[in-house]
FIMIZA-187724 format. One record per residue (C-alpha): chain; residue in three letters; y negated, x negated, z; residue number from 1. Coordinates in nm, 3 decimals, padded with zeros to 5 digits. Example, Ala and Ser with C-alpha at 12.3 -4.5 7.8 and 13.67 -1.06 7.14 Angstrom:
+----+-----+---------+---------+---------+-----+
! ch !  aa !       v !       u !       w !   i !
+----+-----+---------+---------+---------+-----+
!  A ! ALA !  00.450 ! -01.230 !  00.780 !   1 !
!  A ! SER !  00.106 ! -01.367 !  00.714 !   2 !
+----+-----+---------+---------+---------+-----+
end
This chain:
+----+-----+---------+---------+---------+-----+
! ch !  aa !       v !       u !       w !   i !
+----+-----+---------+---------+---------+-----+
!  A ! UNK ! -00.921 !  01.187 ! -00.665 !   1 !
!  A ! UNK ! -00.746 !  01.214 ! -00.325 !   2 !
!  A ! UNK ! -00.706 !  00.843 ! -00.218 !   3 !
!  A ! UNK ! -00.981 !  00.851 !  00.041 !   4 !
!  A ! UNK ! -00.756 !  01.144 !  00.173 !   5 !
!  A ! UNK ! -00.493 !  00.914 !  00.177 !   6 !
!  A ! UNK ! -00.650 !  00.632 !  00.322 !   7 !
!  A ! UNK ! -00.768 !  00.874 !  00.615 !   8 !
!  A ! UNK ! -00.386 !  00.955 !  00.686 !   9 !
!  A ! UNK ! -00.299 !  00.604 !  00.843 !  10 !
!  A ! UNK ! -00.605 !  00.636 !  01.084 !  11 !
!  A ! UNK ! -00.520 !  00.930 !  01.186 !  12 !
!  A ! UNK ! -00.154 !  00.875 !  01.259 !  13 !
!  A ! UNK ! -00.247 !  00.582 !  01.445 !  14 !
!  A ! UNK ! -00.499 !  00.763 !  01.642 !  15 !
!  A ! UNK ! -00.183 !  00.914 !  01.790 !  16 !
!  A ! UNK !  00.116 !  00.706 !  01.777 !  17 !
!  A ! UNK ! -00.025 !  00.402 !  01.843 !  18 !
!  A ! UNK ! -00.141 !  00.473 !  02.233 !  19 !
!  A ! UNK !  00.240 !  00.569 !  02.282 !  20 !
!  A ! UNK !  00.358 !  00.244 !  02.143 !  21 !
!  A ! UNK !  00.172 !  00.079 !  02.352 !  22 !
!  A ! UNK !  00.313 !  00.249 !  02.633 !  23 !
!  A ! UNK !  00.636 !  00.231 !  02.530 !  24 !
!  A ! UNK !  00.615 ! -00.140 !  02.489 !  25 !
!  A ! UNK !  00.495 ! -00.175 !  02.849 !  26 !
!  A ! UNK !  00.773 ! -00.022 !  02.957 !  27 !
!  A ! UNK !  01.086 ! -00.146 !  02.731 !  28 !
!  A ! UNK !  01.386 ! -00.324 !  02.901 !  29 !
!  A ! UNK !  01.518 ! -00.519 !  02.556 !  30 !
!  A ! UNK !  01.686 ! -00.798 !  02.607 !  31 !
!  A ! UNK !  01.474 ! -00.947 !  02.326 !  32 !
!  A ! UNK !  01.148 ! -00.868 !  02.516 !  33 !
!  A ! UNK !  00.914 ! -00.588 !  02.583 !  34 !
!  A ! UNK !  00.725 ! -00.678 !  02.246 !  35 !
!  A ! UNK !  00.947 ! -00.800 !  01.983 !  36 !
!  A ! UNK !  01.149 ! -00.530 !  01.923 !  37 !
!  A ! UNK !  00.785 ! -00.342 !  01.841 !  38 !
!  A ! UNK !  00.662 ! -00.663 !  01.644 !  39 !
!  A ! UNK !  01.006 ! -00.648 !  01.436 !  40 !
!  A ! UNK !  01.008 ! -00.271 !  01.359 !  41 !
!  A ! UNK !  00.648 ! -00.243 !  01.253 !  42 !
!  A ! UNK !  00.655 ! -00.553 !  01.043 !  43 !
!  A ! UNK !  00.991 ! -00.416 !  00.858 !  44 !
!  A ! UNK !  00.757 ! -00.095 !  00.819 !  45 !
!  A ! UNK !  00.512 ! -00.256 !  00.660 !  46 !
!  A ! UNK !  00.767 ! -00.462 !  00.441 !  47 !
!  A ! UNK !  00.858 ! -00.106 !  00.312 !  48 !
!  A ! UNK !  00.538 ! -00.023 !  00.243 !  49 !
!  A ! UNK !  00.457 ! -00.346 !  00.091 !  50 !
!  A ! UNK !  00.802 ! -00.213 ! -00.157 !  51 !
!  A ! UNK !  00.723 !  00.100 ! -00.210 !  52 !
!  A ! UNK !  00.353 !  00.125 ! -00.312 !  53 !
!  A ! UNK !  00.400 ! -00.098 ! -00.624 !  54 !
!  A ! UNK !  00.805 !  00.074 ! -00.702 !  55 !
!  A ! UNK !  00.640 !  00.423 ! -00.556 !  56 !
!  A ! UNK !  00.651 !  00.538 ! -00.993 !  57 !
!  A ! UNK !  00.973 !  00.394 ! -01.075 !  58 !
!  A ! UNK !  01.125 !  00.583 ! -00.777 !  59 !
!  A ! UNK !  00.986 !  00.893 ! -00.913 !  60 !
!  A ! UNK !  01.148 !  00.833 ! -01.215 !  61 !
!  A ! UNK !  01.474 !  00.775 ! -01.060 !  62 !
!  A ! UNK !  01.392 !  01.095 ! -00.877 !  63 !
!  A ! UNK !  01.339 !  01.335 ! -01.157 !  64 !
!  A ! UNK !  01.007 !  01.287 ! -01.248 !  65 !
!  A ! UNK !  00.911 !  01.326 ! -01.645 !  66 !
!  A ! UNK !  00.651 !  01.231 ! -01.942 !  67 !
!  A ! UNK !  00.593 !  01.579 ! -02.150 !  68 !
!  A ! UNK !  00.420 !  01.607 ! -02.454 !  69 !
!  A ! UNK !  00.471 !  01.965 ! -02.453 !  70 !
!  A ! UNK !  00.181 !  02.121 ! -02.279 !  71 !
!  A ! UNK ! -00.080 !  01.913 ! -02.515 !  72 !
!  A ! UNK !  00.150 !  01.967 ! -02.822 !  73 !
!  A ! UNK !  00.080 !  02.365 ! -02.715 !  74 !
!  A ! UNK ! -00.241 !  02.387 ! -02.568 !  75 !
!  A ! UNK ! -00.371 !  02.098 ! -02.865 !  76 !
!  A ! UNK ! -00.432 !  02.348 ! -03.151 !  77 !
!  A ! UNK ! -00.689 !  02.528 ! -02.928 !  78 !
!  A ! UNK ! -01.046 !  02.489 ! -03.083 !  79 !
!  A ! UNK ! -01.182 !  02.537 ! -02.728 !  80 !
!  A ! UNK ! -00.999 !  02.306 ! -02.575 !  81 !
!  A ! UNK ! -01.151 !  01.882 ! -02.574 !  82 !
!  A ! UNK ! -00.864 !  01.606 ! -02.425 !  83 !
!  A ! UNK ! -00.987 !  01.283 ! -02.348 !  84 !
!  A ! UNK ! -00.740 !  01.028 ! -02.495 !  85 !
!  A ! UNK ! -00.587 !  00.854 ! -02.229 !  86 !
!  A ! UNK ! -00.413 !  00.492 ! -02.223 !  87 !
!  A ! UNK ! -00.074 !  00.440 ! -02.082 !  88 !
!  A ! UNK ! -00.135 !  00.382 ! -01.746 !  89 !
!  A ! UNK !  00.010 !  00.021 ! -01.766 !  90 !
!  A ! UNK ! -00.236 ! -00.043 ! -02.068 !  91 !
!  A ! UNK ! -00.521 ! -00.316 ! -01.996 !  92 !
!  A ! UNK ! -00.824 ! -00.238 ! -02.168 !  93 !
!  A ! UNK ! -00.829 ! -00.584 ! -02.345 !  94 !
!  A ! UNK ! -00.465 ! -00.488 ! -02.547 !  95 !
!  A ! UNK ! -00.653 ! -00.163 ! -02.624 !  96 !
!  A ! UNK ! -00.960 ! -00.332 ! -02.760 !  97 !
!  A ! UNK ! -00.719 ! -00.560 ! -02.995 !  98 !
!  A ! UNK ! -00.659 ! -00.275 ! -03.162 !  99 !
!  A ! UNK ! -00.338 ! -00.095 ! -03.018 ! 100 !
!  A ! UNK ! -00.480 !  00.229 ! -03.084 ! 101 !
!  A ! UNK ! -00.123 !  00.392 ! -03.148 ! 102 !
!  A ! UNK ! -00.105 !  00.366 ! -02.723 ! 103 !
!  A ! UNK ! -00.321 !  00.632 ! -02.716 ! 104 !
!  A ! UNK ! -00.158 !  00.933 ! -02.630 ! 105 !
!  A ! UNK ! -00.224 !  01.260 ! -02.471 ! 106 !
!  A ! UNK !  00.100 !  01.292 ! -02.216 ! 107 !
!  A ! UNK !  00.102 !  01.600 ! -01.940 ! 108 !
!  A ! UNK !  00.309 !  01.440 ! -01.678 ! 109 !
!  A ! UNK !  00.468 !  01.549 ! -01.335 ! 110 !
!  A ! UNK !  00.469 !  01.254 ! -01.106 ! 111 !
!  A ! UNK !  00.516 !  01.442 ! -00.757 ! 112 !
!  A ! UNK !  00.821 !  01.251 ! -00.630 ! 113 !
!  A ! UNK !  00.630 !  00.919 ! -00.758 ! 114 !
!  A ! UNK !  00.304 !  01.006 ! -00.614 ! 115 !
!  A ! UNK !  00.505 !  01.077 ! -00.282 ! 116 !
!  A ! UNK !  00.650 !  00.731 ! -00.248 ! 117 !
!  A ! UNK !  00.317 !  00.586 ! -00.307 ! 118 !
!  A ! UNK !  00.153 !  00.753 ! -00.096 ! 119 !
!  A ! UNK !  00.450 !  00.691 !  00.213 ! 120 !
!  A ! UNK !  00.420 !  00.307 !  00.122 ! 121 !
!  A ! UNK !  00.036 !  00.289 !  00.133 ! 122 !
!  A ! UNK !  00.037 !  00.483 !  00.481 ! 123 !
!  A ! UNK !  00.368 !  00.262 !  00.605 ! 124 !
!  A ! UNK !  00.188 ! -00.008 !  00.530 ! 125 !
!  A ! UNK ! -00.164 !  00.049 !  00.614 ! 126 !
!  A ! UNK ! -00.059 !  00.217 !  00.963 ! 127 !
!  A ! UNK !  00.194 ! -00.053 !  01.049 ! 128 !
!  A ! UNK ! -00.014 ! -00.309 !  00.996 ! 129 !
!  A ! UNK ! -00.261 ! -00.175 !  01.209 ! 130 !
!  A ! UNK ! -00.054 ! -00.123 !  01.462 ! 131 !
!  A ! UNK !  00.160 ! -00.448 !  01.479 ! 132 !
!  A ! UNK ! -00.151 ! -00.606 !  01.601 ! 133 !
!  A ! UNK ! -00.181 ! -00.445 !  01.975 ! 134 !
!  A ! UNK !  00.198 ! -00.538 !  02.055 ! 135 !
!  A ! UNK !  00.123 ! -00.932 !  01.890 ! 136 !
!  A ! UNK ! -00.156 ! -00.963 !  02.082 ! 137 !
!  A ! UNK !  00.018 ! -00.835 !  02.398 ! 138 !
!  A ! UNK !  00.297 ! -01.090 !  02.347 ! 139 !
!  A ! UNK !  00.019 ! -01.366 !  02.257 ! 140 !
!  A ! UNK ! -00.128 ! -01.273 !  02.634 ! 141 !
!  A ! UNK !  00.214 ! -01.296 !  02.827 ! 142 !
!  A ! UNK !  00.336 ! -01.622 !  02.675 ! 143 !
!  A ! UNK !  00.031 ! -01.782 !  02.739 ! 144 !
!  A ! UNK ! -00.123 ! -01.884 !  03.058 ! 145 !
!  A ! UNK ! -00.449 ! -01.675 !  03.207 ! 146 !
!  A ! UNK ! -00.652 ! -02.001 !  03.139 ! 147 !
!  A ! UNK ! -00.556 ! -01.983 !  02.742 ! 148 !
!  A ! UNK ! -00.595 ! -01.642 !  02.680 ! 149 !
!  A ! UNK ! -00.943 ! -01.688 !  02.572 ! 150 !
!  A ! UNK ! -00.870 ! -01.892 !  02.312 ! 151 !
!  A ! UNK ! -00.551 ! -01.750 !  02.198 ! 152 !
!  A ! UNK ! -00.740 ! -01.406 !  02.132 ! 153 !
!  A ! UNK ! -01.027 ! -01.588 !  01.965 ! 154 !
!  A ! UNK ! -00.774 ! -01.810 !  01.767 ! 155 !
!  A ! UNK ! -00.582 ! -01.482 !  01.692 ! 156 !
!  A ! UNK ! -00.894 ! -01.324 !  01.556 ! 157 !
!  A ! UNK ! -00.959 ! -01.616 !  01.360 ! 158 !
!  A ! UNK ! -00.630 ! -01.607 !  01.191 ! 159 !
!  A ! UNK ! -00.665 ! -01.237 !  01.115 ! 160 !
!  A ! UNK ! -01.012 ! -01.232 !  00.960 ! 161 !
!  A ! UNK ! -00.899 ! -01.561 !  00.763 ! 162 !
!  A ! UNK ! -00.599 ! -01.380 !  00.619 ! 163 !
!  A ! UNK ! -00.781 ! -01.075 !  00.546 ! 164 !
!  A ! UNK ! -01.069 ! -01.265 !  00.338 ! 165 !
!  A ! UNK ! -00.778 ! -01.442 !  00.131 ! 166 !
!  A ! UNK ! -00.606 ! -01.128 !  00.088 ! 167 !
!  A ! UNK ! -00.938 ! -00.937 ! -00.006 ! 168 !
!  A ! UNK ! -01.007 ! -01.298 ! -00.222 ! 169 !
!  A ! UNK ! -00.657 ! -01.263 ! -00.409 ! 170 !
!  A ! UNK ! -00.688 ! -00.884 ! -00.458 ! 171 !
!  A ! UNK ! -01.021 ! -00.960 ! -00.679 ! 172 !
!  A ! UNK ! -00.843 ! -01.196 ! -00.892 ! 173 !
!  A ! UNK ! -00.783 ! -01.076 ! -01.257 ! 174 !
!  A ! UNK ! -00.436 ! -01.196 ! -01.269 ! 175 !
!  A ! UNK ! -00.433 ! -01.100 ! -01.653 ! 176 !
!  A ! UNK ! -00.607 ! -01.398 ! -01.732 ! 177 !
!  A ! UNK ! -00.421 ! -01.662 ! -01.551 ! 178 !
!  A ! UNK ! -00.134 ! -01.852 ! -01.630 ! 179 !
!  A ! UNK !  00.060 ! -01.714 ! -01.359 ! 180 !
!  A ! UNK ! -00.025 ! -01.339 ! -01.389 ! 181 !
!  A ! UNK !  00.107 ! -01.378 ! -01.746 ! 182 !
!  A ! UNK !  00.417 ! -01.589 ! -01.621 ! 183 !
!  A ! UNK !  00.501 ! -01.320 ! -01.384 ! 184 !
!  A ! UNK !  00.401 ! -01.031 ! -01.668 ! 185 !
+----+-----+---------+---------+---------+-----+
end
């Protein structure tokens, strides 16, 4: 209901944080470089995020968040009340339509600390991302000489569209119903 919310969030904190970045890469003394250390933070950032968005439950879990049956077992005998039965939320629809039907259940949960996580990786991730790319392609302009910066940007685009289209490509994949998605559960 709120991920468009969410997806706004990395925008915005990039609106801000990455000018000053950018600034702060100009001016860093490292011994590794001016852009490195900036190319090496963000990309462990997004490495977090890329750990966190698919763990972002289980840490909840580990965090104190619960499955209840209690508020449906209480509110349930209400004639005026209707619950939709839900599937577990790692339930395909083609292992409901083989006739699992005992999955169905109607669980009240609390998933705040879960939720949290996710929502930190997918913002880590999405925001690091984005901003990994204005310190890589000031490091692509001052290893390369003024006559090959043309085609190092355009090369650099390239590579960035091309990985976005496979990534895109592999995202609509149904996994499910390929050897490895079922190798890898």
């Amino acid at each position: 209901q709120h991920m468009t919310l969410v997806w706004a969030l990395s925008p915005i904190v990039g609106f801000f944080l990455t000018p000053i970045l950018g600034s702060l890469s100009d001016r860093c003394k490292n011994p590794m470089g001016r852009r490195r250390p900036f190319i090496i933070l963000l990309s462990i950032g997004v490495l977090f995020g890329l750990l966190l968005v698919p763990n972002g439950e289980d840490l909840g879990y580990y965090m104190g968040d619960f499955y209840s049956n209690d508020f449906f077992n209480e509110t349930s005998s209400s004639s005026s009340v209707n619950f939709t039965k839900i599937l577990p939320h790692r339930t395909t629809a083609i292992e409901s339509d083989e006739g699992l039907s005992e999955m169905l259940t109607t669980e009240s949960s609390s998933h705040s600390w879960g939720i949290l996580f996710t929502i930190l990786g997918t913002v880590l991730l999405d925001f690091d991302a984005d901003a990994c790319q204005s310190p890589s392609r000031a490091y692509l302009l001052d290893v390369t000489q003024p006559d090959d910066h043309a085609r190092g940007l355009s090369t650099f685009t390239i590579m960035a569209g091309l990985g976005g289209a496979i990534g895109y490509s592999l995202g609509g994949i149904n996994w499910d119903a390929t050897k490895i998605g079922q190798a890898l559960g």
